[in-house]
C-alpha positions, 0 to 999 in steps of 0.5 A: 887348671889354673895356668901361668906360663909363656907359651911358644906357638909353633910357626903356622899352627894354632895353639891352645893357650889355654889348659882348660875351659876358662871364663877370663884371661890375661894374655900377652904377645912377647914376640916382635912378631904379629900374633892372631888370637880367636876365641871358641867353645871347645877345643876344636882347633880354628881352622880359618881366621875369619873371628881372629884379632891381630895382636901385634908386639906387646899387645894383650889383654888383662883379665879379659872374659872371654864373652867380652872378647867374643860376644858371638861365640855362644859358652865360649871357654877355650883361647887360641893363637897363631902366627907365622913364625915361632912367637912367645905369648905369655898367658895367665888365667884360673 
């Protein structure tokens, strides 16, 4: 399902940024805050952040594909983020 929405994480908890399995995205950290984001094939939720990249404030990407974002994670379809305190994170994909 096609998704356009800012999202609140909940402090010290990943959240799926995603509603479905995607191909692409388009994200954005709107907090003042740093936020992990890691990309995986399903809706495991992570349980480590040893394949997370740090987004600090402002930082995103833009209609990323997901294989470009981890080219080692086999079909991955599914986004996720955290971060220590309450952080907005504007997400958009089809």
């Amino acid at each position: 399902m096609a998704q356009n929405a800012t999202i609140t994480l909940t402090a010290g908890t990943w959240t799926q940024l995603t509603d479905a399995d995607i191909s692409s995205t388009t994200f954005q950290n709107r907090s003042e805050y740093d936020v992990f984001v890691t990309v995986q094939n399903g809706t495991t939720t992570p349980t480590t952040f040893d394949d997370a990249i740090k987004y600090g404030p402002g930082q995103g990407e833009r209609n990323a594909t997901l294989s470009d974002l981890a080219p080692g994670v086999t079909s991955p379809n599914r986004v996720f983020a955290w971060s220590k305190v309450a952080a907005d994170v504007f997400v958009s994909h089809a």
